[in-house]
C-alpha positions in Angstrom: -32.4 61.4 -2.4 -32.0 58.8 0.2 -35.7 58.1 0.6 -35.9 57.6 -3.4 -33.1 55.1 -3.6 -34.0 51.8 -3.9 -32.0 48.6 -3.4 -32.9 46.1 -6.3 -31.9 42.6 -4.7 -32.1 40.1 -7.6 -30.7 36.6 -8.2 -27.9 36.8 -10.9 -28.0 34.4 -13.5 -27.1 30.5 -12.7 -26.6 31.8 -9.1 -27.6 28.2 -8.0 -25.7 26.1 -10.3 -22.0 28.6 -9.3 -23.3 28.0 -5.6 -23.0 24.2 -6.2 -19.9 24.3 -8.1 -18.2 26.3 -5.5 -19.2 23.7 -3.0 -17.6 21.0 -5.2 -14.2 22.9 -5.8 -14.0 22.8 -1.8 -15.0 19.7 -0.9 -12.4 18.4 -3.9 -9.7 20.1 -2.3 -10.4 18.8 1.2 -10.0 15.2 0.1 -8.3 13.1 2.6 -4.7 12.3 2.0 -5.5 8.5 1.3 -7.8 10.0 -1.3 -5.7 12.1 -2.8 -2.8 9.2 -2.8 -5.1 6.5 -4.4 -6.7 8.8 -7.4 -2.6 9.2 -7.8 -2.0 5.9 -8.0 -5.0 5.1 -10.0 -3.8 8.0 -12.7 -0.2 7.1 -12.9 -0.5 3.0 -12.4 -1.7 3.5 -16.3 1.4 4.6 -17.7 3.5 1.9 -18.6 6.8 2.8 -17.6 5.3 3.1 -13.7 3.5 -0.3 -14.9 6.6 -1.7 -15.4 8.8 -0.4 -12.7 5.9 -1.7 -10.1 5.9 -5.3 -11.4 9.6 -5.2 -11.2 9.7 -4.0 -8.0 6.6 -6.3 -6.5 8.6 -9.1 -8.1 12.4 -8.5 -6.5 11.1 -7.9 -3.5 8.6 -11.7 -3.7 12.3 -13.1 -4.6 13.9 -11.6 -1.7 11.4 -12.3 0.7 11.4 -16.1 -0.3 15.1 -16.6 -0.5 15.0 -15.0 3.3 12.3 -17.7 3.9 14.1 -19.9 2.7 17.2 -19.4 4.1 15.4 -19.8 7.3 14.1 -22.8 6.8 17.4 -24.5 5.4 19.4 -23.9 8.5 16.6 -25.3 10.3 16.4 -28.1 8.3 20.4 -28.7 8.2 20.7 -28.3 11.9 17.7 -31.4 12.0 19.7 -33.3 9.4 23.0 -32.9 11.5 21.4 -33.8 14.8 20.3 -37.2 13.3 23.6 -37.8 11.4 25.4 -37.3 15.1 23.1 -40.1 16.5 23.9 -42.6 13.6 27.7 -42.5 14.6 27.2 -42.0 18.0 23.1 -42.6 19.4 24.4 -42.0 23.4 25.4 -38.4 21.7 21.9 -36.8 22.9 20.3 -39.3 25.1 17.4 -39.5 23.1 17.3 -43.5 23.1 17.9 -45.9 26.5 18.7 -49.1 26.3 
């Protein structure tokens, strides 16, 4: 009985194309985080209500940025404007001219 059986080895069909579809599925899965973040992005940036809440955000946080600047910048400036007002009452206050 064991010398009659025979082991019929055939390809089933589409064993090529499920092969390949396999490989896909796997390598999909394996997708880097940064990948997987930016299709997430991509997908959700198109609804409007995450539309909206980015702009808002990207926008306070431009606003905040330049008042912080700015800020900066004025006490800079103000400490400038009160070193020069010091030297019109009094210019022997810093040295800065000889006579």
């Amino acid at each position: 009985m064991l010398s009659a059986w025979r082991v019929e080895a055939g390809v089933p069909p589409r064993f090529q194309a499920n092969v390949w579809a396999q490989i896909a599925a796997r390598e999909s899965s394996r997708r880097s985080l940064g990948k997987q973040l930016a299709d997430w992005f991509a997908t959700e940036f198109c609804k409007p209500r995450f539309a909206a809440a980015a702009v808002a955000f990207s926008l306070a946080a431009s606003v905040g940025a330049a008042y912080l600047r700015a800020q900066d910048s004025n006490a800079v400036r103000g400490r400038q404007l009160e070193a020069r007002y010091m030297e019109t009452i009094n210019p022997l206050a810093h040295g800065s001219h000889s006579s």
